[in-house]
N, C-alpha and C positions, 0 to 999 in steps of 0.2 A: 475514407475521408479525402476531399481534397483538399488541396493546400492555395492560400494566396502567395503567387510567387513574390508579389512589391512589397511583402508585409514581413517583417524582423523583428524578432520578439529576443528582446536583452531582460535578463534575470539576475540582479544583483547578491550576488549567495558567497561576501565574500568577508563577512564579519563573523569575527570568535566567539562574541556574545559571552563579556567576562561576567555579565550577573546571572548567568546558567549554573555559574560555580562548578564547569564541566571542562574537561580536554576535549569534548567530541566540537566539533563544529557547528555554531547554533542550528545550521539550516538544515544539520542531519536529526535532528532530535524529531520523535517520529509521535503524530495524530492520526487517529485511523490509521494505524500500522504503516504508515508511509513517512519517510522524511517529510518536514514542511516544502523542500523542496518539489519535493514533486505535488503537492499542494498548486505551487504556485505555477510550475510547469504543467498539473492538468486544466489549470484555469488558462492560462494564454494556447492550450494547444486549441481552446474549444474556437479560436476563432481563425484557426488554420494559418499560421504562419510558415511561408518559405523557408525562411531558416530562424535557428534559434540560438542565442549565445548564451552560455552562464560563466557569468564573471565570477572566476572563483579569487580566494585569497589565504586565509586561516583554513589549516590543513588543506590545501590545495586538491592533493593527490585523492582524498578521501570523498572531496565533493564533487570533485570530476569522474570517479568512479560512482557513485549516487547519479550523477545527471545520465551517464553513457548508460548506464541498467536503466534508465526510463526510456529512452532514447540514443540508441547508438551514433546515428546522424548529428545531435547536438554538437556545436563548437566550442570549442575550451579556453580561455584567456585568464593570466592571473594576472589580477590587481598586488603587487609584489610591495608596493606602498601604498599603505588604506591615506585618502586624501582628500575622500569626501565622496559626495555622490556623482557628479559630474565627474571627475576623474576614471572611476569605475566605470562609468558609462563609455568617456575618451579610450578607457582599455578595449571596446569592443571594434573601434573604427576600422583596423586595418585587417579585419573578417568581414568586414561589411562594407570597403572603398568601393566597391563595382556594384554595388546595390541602390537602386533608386528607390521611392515609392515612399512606405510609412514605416516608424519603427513605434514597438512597444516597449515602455518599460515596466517591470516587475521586479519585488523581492521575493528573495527565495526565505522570509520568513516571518508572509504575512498571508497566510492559507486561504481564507476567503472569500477572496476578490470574485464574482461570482461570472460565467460565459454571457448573462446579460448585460449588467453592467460593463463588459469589455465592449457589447456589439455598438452598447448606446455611444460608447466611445467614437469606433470606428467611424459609426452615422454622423457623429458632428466631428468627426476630421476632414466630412466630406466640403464643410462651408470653413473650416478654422483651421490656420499650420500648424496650430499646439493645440492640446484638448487635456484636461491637468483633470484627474480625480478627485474629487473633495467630498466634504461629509460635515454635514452641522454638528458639533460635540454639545452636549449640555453642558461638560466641565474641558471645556478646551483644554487647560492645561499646558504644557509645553510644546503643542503641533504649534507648526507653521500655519500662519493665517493667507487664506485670500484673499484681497484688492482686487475688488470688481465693481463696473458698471452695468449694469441688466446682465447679459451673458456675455461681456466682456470681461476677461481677466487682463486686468493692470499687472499685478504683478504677485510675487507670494514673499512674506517676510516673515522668516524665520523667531521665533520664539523670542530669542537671545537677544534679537536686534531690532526688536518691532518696541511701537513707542506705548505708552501708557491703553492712550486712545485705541492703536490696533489691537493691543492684548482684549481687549472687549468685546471684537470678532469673534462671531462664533462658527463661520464657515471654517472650515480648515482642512488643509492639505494633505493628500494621503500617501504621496511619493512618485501617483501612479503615472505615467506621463503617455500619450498616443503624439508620433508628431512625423510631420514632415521628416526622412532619414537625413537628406543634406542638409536641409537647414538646423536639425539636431545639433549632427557634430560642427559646423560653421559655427554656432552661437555659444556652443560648447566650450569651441575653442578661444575663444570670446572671457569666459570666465575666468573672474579674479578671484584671491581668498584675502580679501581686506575685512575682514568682516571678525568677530570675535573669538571663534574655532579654530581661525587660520584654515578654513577647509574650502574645495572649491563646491560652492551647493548646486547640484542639478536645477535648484528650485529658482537660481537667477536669470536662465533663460529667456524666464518669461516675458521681464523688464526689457532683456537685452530685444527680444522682440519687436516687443509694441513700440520700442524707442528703432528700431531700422524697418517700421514700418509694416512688420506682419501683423498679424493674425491670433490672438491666443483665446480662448471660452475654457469650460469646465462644464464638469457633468457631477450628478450628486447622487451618491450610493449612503445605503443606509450604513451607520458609523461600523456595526457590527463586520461588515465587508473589510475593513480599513484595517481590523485590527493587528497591531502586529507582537510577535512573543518575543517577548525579551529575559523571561524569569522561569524559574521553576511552577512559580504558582500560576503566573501568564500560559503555561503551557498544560498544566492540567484543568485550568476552565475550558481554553480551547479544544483538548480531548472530550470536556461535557458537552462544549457547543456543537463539536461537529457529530458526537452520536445524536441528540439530539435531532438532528438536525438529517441525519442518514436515517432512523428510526419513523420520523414523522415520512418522509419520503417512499419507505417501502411502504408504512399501511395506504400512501395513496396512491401505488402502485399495483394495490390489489393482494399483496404479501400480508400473510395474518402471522403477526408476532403474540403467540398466548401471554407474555411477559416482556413487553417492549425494552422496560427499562434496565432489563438484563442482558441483552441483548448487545455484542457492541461488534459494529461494521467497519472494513478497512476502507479505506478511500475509493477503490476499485471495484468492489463489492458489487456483481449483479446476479439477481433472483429475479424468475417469471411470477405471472400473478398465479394465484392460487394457490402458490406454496404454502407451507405451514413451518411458521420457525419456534419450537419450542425453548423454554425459558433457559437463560444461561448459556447461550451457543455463539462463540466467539470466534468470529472470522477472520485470517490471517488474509496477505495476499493475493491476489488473484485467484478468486473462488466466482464460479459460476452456476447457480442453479436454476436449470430450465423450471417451466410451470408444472404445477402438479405432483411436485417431491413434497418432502415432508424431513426435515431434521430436528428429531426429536432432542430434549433437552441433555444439558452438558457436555454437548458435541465441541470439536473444535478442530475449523477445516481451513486450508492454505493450499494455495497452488492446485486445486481439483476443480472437476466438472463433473456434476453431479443431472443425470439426464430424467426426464417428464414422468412423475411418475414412481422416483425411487423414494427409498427410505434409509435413511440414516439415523443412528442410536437408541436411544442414549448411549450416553458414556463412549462414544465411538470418538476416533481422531482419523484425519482424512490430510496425508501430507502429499505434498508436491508428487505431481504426476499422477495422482489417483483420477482413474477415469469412469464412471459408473455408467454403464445404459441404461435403461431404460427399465423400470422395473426392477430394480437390481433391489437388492434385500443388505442393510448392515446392522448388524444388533449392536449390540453392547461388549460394551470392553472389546474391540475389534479395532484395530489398527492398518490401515491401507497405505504404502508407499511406493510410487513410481510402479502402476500396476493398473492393469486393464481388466473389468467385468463388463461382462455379456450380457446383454439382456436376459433380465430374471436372476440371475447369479442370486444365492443365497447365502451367508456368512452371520450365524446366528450370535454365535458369544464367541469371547477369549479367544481369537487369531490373529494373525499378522501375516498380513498378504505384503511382501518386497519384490520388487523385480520380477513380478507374475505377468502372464495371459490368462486367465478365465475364459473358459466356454463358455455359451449359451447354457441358461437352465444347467447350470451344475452347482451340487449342494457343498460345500464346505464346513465339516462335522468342528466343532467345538474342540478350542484347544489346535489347533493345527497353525503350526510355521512353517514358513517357505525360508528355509535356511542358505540364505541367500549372502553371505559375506565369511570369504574365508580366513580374516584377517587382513588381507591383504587386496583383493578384487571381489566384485560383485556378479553375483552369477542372476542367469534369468530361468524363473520356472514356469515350466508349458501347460496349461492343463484344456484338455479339449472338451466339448461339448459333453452334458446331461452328464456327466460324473460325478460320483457319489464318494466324497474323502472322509474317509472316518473318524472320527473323533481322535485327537491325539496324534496325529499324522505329521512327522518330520519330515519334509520333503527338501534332500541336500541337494542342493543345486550343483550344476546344472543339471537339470533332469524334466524329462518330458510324461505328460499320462494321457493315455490316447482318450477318445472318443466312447463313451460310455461307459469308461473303465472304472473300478473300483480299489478302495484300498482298504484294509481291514485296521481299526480301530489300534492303535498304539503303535503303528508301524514304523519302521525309519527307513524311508523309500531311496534310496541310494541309483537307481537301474532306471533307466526307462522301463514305463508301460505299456503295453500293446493295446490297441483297442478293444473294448469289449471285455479285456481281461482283468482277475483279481488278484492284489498284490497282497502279501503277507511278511512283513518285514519285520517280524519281531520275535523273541527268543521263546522256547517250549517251556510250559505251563509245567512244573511238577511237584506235586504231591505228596510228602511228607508224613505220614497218618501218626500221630501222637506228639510230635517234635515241637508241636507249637506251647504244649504245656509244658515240657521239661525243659524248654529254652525261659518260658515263663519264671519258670523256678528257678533256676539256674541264673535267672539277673537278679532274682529277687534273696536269692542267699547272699550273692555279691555285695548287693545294699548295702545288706544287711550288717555283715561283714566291716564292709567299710563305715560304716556310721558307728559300730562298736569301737573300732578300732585305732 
């Protein structure tokens, strides 16, 4: 990707959100497995901004760790007095004093603002100093209205403080702002909180503008784009809207979901076409699968790559670091973690691959652990090409198996293996001829015994 270097994109992620009825921070609360933050931060990244600020505030330390996991690069500022929206904005100026060009703004917890409607932004910052987001509502309700003439915005009047006549507007305002960077913070600094909140509003800019002579239009996204979560039940429609909404996307991608509506995608989520997702398969994330796999039903994979061509489950889970080639085989009830397979690799039921190498074309028998945590550290196990693990195979890490070696059925492989060779780790078969009856009897008087007794 390249970046626009003039372009600065402020993300306002600094309210507690007390009708969450939550301590976490509203802009961590998470859709498609992602904080809304990062919602808002994959929508402004798609139109390459130089740098980026996220105004934190409520839990500070917890939203700045969330922004730096998306992006290490991001800038950190805390809003230490919530004071409005302009304010929060003012917090970002002295990260951005030596920056010229355009800034964007965004909330970290309003997820759907979508990379077009940012661009249509951009396009008309090119004739406008200000370019404000808006949305016709059916039921306006308490947004901010716009005051406009053709694509001229006058001004924007808040809810609280607009007159009978304005409440009747049904354009209204979505928070989202594209503007000139210095004239930003100038007009910023500009603002008063005379107004009913006592708060200073990003939204009086506009006024202060068109009164020293600028510049202001708007651009209109559909209301859906706008919306923002403030509630428990705001936040599980918008988990429906964005499966939805990811769902309808891969089948036009070419991706066959046998049961769509089962199906639910993280934010990050990419599959080639011709995959096949069976029903129930719940993606954590950073999962990627190339064309031509197949994950069969009530899989559930996070943090893997999944290469052209494999097959996963049912019943399989695929955690972070799981890397599959090409071809690779994962049946059911099989578990893969921080672990590398080879093209063809087979792993049919009941195992747990941790901290492994896989060879090429090696079968992995049913029932087999890579015993791979001592309590205390994590070891890694080696296994080389076309080798055949027998069913029930504990393999205690660290421990290496060469190149077309084998191991016999219930072993506990402790040694390395040498190539070509067969290991047998486990205790001598003996035989008993009668014992089994007169142990029979022998618990069966006992019973007996004690139930009389």
């Amino acid at each position: 990707m390249s970046y626009t270097a003039d372009l600065s994109l402020i993300v306002l992620a600094a309210g507690q959100g007390t009708r969450m009825n939550s301590d976490v921070p509203k802009v961590l609360h998470k859709v498609g497995a992602a904080p809304l933050l990062h919602h808002a931060l994959w929508a402004g990244r798609s139109i390459e901004p130089g740098k980026i600020v996220v105004v934190t505030g409520y839990g500070a330390a917890q939203v700045g760790k969330a922004a730096l996991a998306f992006d290490p690069d991001i800038l950190l500022v805390e809003q230490t007095e919530r004071k409005g929206t302009a304010h929060a904005v003012a917090c970002a100026a002295d990260l951005l004093v030596d920056e010229k060009g355009q800034a964007l703004v965004l909330y970290g917890d309003t997820p759907f603002v979508s990379g077009d409607t940012l661009l249509a932004m951009r396009t008309a910052a090119k004739e406008f100093d200000i370019v404000v987001l808006g949305f016709e509502a059916p039921d306006p309700g308490r947004y901010g209205r716009l005051i406009v003439d053709g694509n001229q915005l006058q001004e924007i009047v808040e809810y609280k403080d607009a007159s009978p006549a304005q409440r009747e507007i049904s354009l209204c305002n979505s928070g989202v702002i594209y503007a000139n960077k210095v004239l930003l913070f100038d007009l910023i600094a500009q603002v008063g909180c005379d107004n009913e909140a006592g708060e200073y509003y990003l939204t009086d800019i506009v006024a202060l503008a068109n009164k020293a002579g600028k510049s202001a239009s708007y651009v209109i996204c559909d209301a859906f784009e706008t919306q923002g979560i403030n509630t428990r039940s705001e936040l599980s429609m918008a988990e429906a809207a964005f499966q939805s909404r990811a769902r309808a996307e891969a089948l036009e991608n070419g991706v066959t979901l046998t049961a769509p509506e089962t199906v639910y995608f993280a934010l990050d989520t990419v599959i080639g076409r011709d995959t096949v997702i069976g029903p129930n398969v719940i993606f954590g994330p950073n999962v990627t699968i190339e064309s031509e796999a197949e994950v069969k039903g009530f899989c559930h994979l996070e943090g893997c790559h999944i290469s052209r061509g494999a097959q996963v489950g049912p019943f399989a889970r695929l955690r972070p670091g799981a890397e599959l080639a090409e071809d690779v085989h994962i049946g059911n009830f099989v578990e893969v973690k921080n672990a590398i397979l080879d093209q063809g690799v087979k792993v049919g039921h009941l195992t747990y691959l941790g901290d492994a190498h896989i060879g090429e074309f090696t079968n992995i028998g049913a029932g087999t652990i890579t015993c791979n945590y001592d309590g205390v550290n994590k070891h890694k196990t080696t296994i080389g090409a076309r080798v055949f693990i027998g069913s029930n195979t504990m393999l205690v890490a660290p421990v290496r198996v060469g190149n077309d070696a084998m191991t016999g059925s219930g072993s506990v492989i402790t040694k390395d293996v040498e190539d070509a060779a067969l290991a047998l780790g486990r205790a001598v078969q003996v035989n008993k001829p009668g014992l089994a009856v007169r142990l029979m009897q022998l618990y069966q008087a006992a019973k007996a015994a004690r139930l009389k007794g």
